[in-house]
C-alpha positions as CSV (number, residue, x, y, z in Angstrom):
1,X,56.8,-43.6,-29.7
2,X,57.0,-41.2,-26.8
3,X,53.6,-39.9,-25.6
4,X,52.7,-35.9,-26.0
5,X,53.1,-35.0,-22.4
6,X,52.1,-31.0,-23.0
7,X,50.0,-30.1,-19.9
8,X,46.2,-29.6,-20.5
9,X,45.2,-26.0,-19.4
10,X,42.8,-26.3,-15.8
11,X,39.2,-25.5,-16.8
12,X,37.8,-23.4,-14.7
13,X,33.7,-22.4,-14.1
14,X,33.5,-18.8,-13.8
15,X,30.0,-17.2,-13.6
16,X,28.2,-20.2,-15.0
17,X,30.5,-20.8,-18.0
18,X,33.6,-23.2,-18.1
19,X,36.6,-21.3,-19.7
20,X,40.5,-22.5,-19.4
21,X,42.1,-20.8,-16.9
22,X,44.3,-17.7,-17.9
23,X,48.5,-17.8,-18.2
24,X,51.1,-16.7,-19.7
25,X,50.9,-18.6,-22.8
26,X,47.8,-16.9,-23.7
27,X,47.8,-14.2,-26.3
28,X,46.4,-11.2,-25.4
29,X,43.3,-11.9,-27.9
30,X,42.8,-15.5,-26.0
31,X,42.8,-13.2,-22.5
32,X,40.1,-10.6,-23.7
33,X,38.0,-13.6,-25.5
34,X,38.4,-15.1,-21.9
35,X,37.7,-12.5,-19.8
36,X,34.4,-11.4,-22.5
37,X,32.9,-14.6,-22.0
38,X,33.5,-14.1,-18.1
39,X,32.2,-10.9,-17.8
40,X,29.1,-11.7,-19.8
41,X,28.6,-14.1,-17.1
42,X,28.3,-10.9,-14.9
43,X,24.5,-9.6,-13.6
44,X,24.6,-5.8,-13.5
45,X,23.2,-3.1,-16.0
46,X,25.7,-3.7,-18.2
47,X,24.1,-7.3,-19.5
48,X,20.3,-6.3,-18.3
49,X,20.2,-4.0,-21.0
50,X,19.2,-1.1,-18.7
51,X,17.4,1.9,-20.1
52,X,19.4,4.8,-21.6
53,X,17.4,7.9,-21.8
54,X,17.7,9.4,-25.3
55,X,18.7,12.9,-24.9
56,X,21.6,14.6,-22.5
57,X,18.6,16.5,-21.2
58,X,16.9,13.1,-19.3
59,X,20.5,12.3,-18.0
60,X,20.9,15.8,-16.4
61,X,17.5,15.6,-14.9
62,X,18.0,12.4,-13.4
63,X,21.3,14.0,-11.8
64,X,19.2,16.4,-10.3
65,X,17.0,14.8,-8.7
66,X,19.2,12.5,-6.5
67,X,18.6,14.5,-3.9
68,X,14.7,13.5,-4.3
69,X,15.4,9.6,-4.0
70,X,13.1,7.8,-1.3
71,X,15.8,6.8,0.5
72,X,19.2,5.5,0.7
73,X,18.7,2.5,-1.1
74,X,16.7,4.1,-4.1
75,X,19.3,6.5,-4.4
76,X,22.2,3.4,-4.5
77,X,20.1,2.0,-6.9
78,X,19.8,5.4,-8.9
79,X,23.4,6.3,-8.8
80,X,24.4,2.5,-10.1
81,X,22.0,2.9,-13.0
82,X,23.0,6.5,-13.6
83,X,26.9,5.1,-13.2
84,X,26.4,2.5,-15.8
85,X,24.4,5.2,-18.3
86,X,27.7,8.1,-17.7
87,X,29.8,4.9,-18.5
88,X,28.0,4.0,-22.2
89,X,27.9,7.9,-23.1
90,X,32.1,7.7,-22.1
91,X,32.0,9.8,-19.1
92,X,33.9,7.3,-17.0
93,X,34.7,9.2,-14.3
94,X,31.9,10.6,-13.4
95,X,30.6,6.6,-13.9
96,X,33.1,5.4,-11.2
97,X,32.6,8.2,-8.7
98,X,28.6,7.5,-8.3
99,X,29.8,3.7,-7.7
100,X,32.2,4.8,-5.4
101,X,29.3,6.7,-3.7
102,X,27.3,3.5,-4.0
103,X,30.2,2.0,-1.6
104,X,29.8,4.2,1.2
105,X,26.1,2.9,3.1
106,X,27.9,-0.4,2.6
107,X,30.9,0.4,4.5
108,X,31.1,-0.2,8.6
109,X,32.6,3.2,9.4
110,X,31.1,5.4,12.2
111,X,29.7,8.5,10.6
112,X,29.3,6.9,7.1
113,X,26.6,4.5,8.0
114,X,22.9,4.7,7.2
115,X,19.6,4.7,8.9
116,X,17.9,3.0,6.1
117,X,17.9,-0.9,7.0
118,X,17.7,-2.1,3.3
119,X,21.7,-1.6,2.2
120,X,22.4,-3.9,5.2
121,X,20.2,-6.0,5.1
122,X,20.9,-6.5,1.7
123,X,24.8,-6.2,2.0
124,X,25.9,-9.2,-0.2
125,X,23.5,-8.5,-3.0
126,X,25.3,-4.6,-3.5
127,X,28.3,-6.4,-2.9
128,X,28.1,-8.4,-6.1
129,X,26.5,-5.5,-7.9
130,X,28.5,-3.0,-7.3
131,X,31.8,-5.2,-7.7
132,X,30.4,-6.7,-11.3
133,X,29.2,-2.9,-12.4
134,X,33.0,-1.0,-11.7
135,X,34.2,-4.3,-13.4
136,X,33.0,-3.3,-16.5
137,X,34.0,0.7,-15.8
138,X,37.2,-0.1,-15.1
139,X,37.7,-2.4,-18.8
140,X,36.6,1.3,-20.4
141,X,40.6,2.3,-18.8
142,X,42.2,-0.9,-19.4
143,X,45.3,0.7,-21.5
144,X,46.8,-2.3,-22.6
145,X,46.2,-6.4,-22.0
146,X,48.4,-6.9,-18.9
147,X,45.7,-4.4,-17.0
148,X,42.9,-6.9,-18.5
149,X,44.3,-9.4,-17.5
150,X,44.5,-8.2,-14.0
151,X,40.7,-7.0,-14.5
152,X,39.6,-10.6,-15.5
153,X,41.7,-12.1,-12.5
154,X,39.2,-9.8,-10.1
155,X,36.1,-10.8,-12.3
156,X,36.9,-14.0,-10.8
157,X,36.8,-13.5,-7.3
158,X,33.2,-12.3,-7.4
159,X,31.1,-15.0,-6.4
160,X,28.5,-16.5,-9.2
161,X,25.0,-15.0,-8.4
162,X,23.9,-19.0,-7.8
163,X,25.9,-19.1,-4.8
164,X,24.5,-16.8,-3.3
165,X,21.1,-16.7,-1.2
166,X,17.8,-16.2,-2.7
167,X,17.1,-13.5,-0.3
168,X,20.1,-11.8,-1.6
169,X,19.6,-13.2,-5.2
170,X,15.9,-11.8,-4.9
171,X,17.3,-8.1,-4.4
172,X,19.7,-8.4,-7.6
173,X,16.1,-9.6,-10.0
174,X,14.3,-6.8,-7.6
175,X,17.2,-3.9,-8.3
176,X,17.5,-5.5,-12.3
177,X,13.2,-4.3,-12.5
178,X,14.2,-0.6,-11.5
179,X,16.8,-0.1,-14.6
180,X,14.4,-1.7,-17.6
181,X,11.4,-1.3,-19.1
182,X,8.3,-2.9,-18.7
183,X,7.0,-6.0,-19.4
184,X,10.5,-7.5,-18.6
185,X,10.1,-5.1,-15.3
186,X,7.2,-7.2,-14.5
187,X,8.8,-10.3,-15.1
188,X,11.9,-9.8,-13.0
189,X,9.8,-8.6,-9.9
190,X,7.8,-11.5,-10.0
191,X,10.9,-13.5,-10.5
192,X,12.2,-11.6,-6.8
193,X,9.1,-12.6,-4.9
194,X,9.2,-16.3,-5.9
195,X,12.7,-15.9,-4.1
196,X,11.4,-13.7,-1.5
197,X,7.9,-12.9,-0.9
198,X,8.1,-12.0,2.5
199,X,10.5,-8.5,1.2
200,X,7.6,-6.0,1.5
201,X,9.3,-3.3,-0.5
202,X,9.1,-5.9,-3.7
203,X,5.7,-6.3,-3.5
204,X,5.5,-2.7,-3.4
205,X,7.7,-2.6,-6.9
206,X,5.2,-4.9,-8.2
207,X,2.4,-2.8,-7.6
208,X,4.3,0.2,-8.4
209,X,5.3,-1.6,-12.0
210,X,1.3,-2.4,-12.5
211,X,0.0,0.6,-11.6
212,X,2.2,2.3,-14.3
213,X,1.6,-0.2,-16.8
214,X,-2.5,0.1,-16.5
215,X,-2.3,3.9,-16.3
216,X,0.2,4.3,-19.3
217,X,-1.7,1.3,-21.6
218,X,1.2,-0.7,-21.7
219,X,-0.8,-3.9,-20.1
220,X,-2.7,-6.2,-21.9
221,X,-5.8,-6.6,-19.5
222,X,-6.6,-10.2,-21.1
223,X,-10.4,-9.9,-20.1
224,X,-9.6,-8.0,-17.2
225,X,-11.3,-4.5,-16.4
226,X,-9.2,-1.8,-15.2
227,X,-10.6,-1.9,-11.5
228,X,-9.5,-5.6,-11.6
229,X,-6.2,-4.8,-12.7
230,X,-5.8,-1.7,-9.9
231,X,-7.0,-4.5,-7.2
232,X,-4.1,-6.5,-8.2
233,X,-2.0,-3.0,-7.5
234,X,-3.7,-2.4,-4.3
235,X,-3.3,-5.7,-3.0
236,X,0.6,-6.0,-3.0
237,X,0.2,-2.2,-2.0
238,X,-1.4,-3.4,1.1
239,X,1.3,-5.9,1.6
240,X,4.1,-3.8,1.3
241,X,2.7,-1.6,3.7
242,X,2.4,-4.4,6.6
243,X,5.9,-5.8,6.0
244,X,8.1,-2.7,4.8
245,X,6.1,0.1,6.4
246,X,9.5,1.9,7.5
247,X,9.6,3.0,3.3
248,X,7.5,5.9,1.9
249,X,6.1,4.7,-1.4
250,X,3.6,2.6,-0.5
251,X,2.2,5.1,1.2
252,X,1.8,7.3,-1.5
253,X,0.7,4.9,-3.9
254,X,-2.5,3.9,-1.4
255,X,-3.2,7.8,-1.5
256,X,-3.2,7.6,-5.1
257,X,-5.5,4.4,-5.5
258,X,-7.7,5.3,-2.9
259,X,-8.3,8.6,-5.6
260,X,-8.6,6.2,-8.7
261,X,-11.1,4.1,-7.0
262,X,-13.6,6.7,-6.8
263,X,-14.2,6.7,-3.1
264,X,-16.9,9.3,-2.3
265,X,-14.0,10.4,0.5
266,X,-11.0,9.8,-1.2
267,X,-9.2,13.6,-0.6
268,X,-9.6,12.9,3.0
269,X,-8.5,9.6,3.2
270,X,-5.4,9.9,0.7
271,X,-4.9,13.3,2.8
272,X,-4.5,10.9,5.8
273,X,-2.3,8.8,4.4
274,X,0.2,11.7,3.0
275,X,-0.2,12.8,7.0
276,X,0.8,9.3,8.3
277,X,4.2,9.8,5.1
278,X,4.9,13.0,6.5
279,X,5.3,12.0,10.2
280,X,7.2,8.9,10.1
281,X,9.5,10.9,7.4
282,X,9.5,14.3,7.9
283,X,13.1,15.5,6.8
284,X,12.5,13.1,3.4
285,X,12.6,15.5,0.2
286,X,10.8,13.0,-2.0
287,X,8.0,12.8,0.7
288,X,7.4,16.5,0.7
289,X,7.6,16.8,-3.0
290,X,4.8,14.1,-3.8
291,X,2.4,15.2,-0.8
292,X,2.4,17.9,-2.7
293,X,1.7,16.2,-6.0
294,X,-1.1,14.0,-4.0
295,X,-3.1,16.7,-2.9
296,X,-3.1,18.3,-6.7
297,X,-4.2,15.1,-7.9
298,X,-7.0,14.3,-5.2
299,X,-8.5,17.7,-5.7
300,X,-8.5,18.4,-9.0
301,X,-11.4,21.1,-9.0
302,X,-10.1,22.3,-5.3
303,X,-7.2,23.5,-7.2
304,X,-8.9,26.7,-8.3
305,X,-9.0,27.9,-4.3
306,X,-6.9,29.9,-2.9
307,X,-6.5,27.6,0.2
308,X,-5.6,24.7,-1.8
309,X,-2.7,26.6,-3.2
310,X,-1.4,28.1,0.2
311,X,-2.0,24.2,1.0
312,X,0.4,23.1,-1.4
313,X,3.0,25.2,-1.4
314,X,4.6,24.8,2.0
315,X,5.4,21.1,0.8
316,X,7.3,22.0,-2.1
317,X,9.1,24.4,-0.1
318,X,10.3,22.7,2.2
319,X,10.9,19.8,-0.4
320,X,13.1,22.3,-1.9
321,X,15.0,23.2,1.8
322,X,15.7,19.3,2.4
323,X,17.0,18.8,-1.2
324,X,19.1,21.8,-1.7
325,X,18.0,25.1,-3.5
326,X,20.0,23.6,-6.8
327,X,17.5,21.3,-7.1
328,X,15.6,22.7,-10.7
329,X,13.2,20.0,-11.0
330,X,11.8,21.3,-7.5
331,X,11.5,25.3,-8.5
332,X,9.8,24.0,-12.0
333,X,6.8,22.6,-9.7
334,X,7.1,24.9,-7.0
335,X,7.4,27.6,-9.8
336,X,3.8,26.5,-11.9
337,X,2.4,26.6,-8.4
338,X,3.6,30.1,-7.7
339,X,2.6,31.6,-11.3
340,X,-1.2,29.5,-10.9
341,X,-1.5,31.3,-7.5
342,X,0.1,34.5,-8.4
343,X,-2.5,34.9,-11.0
344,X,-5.8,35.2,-9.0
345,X,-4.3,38.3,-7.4
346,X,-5.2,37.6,-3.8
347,X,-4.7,40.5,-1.9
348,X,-1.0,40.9,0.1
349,X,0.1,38.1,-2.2
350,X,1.0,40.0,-5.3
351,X,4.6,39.0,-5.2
352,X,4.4,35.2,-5.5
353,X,3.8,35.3,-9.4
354,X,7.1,37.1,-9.7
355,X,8.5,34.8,-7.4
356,X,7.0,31.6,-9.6
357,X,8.7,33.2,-12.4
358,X,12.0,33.5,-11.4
359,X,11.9,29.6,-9.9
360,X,10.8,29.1,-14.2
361,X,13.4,31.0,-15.3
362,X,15.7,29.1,-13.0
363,X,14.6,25.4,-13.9
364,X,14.6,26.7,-17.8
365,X,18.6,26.2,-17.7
366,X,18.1,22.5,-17.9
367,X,14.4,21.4,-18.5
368,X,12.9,22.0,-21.5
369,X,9.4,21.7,-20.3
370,X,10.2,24.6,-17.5
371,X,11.3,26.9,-20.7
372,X,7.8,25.9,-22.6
373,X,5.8,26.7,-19.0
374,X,7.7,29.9,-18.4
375,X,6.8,31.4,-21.7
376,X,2.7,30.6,-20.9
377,X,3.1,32.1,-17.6
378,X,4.2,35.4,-19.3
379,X,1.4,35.0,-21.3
380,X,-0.7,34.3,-18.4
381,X,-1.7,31.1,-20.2
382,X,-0.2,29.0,-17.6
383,X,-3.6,27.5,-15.6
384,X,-4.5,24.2,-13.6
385,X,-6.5,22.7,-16.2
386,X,-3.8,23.4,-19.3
387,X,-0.5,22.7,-17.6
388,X,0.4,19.1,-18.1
389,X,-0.7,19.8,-21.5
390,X,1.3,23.0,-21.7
391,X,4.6,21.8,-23.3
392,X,2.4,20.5,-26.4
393,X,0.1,23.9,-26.6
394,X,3.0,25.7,-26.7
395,X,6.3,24.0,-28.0
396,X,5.6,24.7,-31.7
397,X,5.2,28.3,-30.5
398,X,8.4,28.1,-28.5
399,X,10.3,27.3,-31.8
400,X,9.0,29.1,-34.1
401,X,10.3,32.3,-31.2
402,X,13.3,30.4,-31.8
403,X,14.0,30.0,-35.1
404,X,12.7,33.3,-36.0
405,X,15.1,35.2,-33.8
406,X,18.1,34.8,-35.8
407,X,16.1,35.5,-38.9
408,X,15.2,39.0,-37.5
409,X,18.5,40.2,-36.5
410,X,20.1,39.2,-40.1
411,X,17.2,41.1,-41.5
412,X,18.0,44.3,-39.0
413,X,21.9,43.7,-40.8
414,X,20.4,43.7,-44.5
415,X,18.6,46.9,-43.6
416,X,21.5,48.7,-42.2
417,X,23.8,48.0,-45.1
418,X,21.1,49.3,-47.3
419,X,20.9,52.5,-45.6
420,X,24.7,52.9,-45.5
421,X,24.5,52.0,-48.8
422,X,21.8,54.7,-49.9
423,X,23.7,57.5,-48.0
């Protein structure tokens, strides 16, 4: 009897999962179930299950205040979070131009290049990422199979995260921690530094993670006090700051532990270390913006001064210059500030509570919180010691304003038919 002679299809290993190569006897259900199974096989946000905040408001926020990233590399790893979050709410295109912005500190063109030694040191890692994220934005304009098929042909030319490096592997798990919650943030920092452990900046995204989780309640001490657990934080603090000392944030997170510790001199010590920030970055937005916050937070009964206010506000101001005068999350803080100082009516500076106001009135258009602040200030209920609780004290009040508006103008109708009525 003659033997079956049909050719067997090739298999093929494709991101850690053997699949038969694609042809043209394929249907094009066999081609997406392919290309699915390929694409799963992908590490980007996409299959980390990255965080999607839950109301347009966050997303808008987090828009503006790229300006504020660290550096270039936070504000890659922003833009690819924020590309892949545009992307699941269907705006693609806004979706593929932040990648395509992601693309630019990676490219070897003079003028486009970047001063920040992370994006090329770490070329191969954005490589992968970036390729395996626009992957999955361009399948959301796939019209019909012959453009998924194409898709899933350039799925396979990016190389499988295991053949890479684990220095560049290490940045992927240290990038993955930035875009999800904790404890699997934890997990996949700890995961980069058994890669890597001489990258400074991931010991400083450990600490960072900690820190948060201890002052948020999210970690489970397991016998630990919470000065154990902040020595932990300060430890790869310190580290980060001998190996990656050309980044901001671990300075600013020693200012803010050496505060939590309870050091008898800690507003002149974190003080110095916001100095040393402001120095070796002093065209940085974000730096401005969080000495700024530092000082507020070191000096929490200085805060009723008048110097500590004329203090303060120079930082957000010139946060404000270096990040654009669009920026509304700056003129909300910069604003409280104003109002806080405007209100203990220091002679020749009687115009800075008008000026806080209008910065309020601004940052109202897209933050809820600003709208909630600017209605205490007019109040004059806007004060250092209520304001991070302001939005609570005064929300419920907010709506009721709200919902009792339209109420008042149908009742001015009823009462104007009734008097045509009576005449």
């Amino acid at each position: 009897m003659p033997v079956n002679t049909v050719p067997r299809m090739k298999p093929l290993r494709v991101h850690g999962t053997v699949v038969p190569e694609i042809d043209d006897s394929f249907s094009p259900q066999a081609i997406d179930y392919v290309g699915n199974i390929m694409m799963n096989g992908l590490s980007c946000p996409f299959t980390w299950n990255a965080f999607i905040p839950p109301n347009p408001e966050d997303v808008a926020i987090l828009v503006d205040r790229l300006p504020l990233a660290s550096s270039d590399w936070e504000s890659m790893i922003q833009k690819c979070h924020l590309a892949f979050i545009f992307s699941s709410i269907y705006q693609h295109e806004k979706a593929s131009a932040l990648i395509s912005e992601c693309f630019m500190p990676l490219l070897e063109v003079p003028g486009l290049e970047t001063d920040d030694v992370m994006p090329r040191e770490y070329r191969q890692a954005w490589r992968y990422l970036l390729d395996s994220t626009s992957a999955f934005i361009r399948k959301t304009k796939c019209e019909d199979y012959e453009d998924r098929h194409i898709l899933y042909e350039f799925v396979k030319t990016i190389p499988w995260i295991d053949h890479l490096n684990n220095k560049q592997k290490a940045a992927i798990f240290a990038i993955r921690s930035r875009c999800i919650g904790y404890p699997e943030s934890e997990s996949w920092i700890r995961e980069a530094l058994k890669l890597n452990s001489e990258e400074g900046l991931w010991h400083y995204y450990l600490a960072e993670t900690l820190h948060e989780a201890v002052e948020s309640g999210f970690m489970k001490l397991g016998g630990k006090t919470r000065h154990d657990a902040l020595e932990d934080v300060l430890r790869h603090n310190q580290i980060a700051l001998s190996l990656r000392g050309d980044t901001p944030e671990p300075y600013f997170l020693m200012a803010n532990l050496l505060v939590q510790f309870g050091d008898p001199k800690a507003s002149q010590k974190s003080y110095i270390c916001v100095q040393n920030a402001i120095k070796q970055f002093p065209n940085n937005a974000w730096v401005h913006e969080k000495a700024a916050e530092i000082l507020q937070q070191s000096q929490p009964s200085f805060s009723f001064m008048p110097k500590s206010y004329l203090l303060i506000e120079p930082f957000y101001k010139k946060a404000l210059k270096l990040a654009g005068k669009d920026c509304l999350s700056l003129r909300h803080n910069l604003g409280k500030h104003q109002v806080m100082f405007g209100q203990l009516k220091i002679e020749n500076y009687e115009g800075i509570h008008d000026e806080g106001i209008k910065n309020l009135e601004l940052a109202s258009k897209l933050i809820p919180d600003a709208y909630i602040h600017l209605q205490a200030a007019r109040q004059g209920k806007l004060t250092p010691s209520s304001v991070g609780l302001a939005p609570f004290l005064f929300r419920e009040e907010y709506c009721s304003s709200e919902e009792s508006q339209p109420e008042s103008k149908s009742l001015k109708k009823k009462n104007k038919s009734k008097k045509k009525k009576k005449r």
